[in-house]
C-alpha positions as CSV (number, residue, x, y, z in Angstrom):
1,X,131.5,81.9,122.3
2,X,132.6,83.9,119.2
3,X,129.5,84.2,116.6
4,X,130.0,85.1,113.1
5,X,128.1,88.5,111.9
6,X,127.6,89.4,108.5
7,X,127.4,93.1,107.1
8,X,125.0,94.4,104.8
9,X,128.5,94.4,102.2
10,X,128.5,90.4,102.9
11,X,131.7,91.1,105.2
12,X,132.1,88.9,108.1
13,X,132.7,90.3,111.9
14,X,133.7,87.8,114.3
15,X,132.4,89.1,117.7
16,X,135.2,89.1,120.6
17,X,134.7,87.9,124.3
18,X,132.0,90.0,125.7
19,X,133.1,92.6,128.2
20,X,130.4,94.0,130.3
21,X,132.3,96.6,131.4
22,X,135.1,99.2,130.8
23,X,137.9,101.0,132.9
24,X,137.4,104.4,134.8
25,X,139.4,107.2,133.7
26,X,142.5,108.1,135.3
27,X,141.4,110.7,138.1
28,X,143.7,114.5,136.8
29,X,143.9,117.3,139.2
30,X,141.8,119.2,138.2
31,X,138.8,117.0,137.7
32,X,135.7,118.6,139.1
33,X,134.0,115.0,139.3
34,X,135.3,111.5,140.6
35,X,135.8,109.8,137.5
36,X,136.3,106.6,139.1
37,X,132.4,106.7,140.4
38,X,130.6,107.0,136.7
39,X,128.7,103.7,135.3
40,X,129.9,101.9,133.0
41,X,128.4,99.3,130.5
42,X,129.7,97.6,127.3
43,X,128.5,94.6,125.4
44,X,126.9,93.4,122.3
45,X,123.4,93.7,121.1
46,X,122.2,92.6,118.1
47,X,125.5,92.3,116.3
48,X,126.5,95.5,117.3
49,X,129.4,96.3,120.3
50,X,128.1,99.2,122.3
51,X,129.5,100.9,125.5
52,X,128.1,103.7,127.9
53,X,128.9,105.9,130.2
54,X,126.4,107.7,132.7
55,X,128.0,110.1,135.3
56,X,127.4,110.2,139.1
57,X,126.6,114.3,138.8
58,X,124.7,112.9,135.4
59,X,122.1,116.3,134.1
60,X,119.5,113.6,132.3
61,X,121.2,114.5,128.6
62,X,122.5,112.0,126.7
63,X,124.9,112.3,123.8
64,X,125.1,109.5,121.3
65,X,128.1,109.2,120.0
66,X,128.8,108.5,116.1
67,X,132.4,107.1,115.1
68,X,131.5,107.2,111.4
69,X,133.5,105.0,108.7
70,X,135.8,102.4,110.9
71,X,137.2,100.9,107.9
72,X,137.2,97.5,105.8
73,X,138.7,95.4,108.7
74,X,136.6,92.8,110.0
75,X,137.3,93.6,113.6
76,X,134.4,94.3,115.5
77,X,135.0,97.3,118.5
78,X,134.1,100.4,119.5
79,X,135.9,103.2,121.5
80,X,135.0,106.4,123.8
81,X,135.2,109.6,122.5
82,X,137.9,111.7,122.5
83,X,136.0,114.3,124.5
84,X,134.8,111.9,127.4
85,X,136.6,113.5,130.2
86,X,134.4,116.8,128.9
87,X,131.6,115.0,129.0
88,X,131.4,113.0,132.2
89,X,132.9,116.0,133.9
90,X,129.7,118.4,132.8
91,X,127.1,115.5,134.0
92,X,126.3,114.1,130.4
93,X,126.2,110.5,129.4
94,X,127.7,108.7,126.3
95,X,126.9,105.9,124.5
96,X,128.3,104.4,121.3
97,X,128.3,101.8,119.2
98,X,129.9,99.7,116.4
C-alpha cells in the first residue's frame, strides 16, 4: 500500500509498489564476470528507496553511491550508476539510495 512521506521542505513523496529486486545487466562480450549471477536487492527503508548490488567475484569493498540533487518532483526512485558494469565487473558492490 502506497504511504505518504514528507521531506524536511514539507514536500510530499508517495512511495511506489515495493520492488525487492532489480534486473541483471545485459551480459556484453567482453564481460569478464557473469552479470546475470550478482545479488540484487531494492526496497524501501525508512522513507528512503534503496537498491544494491553485490558481485559473485565481490573483493569485500563497497562503494556507496550518492546521486545528489534529484530535483523538486515528488517522485520517489533511485537508479544504478552509470559506472555499474565497471563496478560489478572489478568485484565491488553498490548501493544507493533516494
Amino acid at each position: 500500500m502506497p504511504e505518504e512521506l514528507r521531506a524536511q521542505d514539507g514536500r510530499g513523496f508517495t512511495t511506489p509498489a515495493v520492488a525487492t529486486t532489480f534486473s541483471a545487466m545485459p551480459g556484453l562480450p567482453t564481460d569478464v564476470v557473469e552479470m546475470a549471477d550478482s545479488s540484487r536487492g531494492a526496497g524501501i527503508l525508512k522513507g528512503a528507496a534503496y537498491m544494491v548490488e553485490v558481485p559473485t567475484n565481490w573483493n569485500g569493498k563497497l562503494l556507496m553511491f550518492a546521486h545528489g540533487y534529484a530535483g523538486t518532483g515528488s517522485a520517489l526512485s533511485v537508479a544504478p550508476p552509470a559506472i555499474r558494469r565497471h563496478l560489478v565487473a572489478t568485484g565491488y558492490a553498490w548501493s544507493g539510495s533516494s
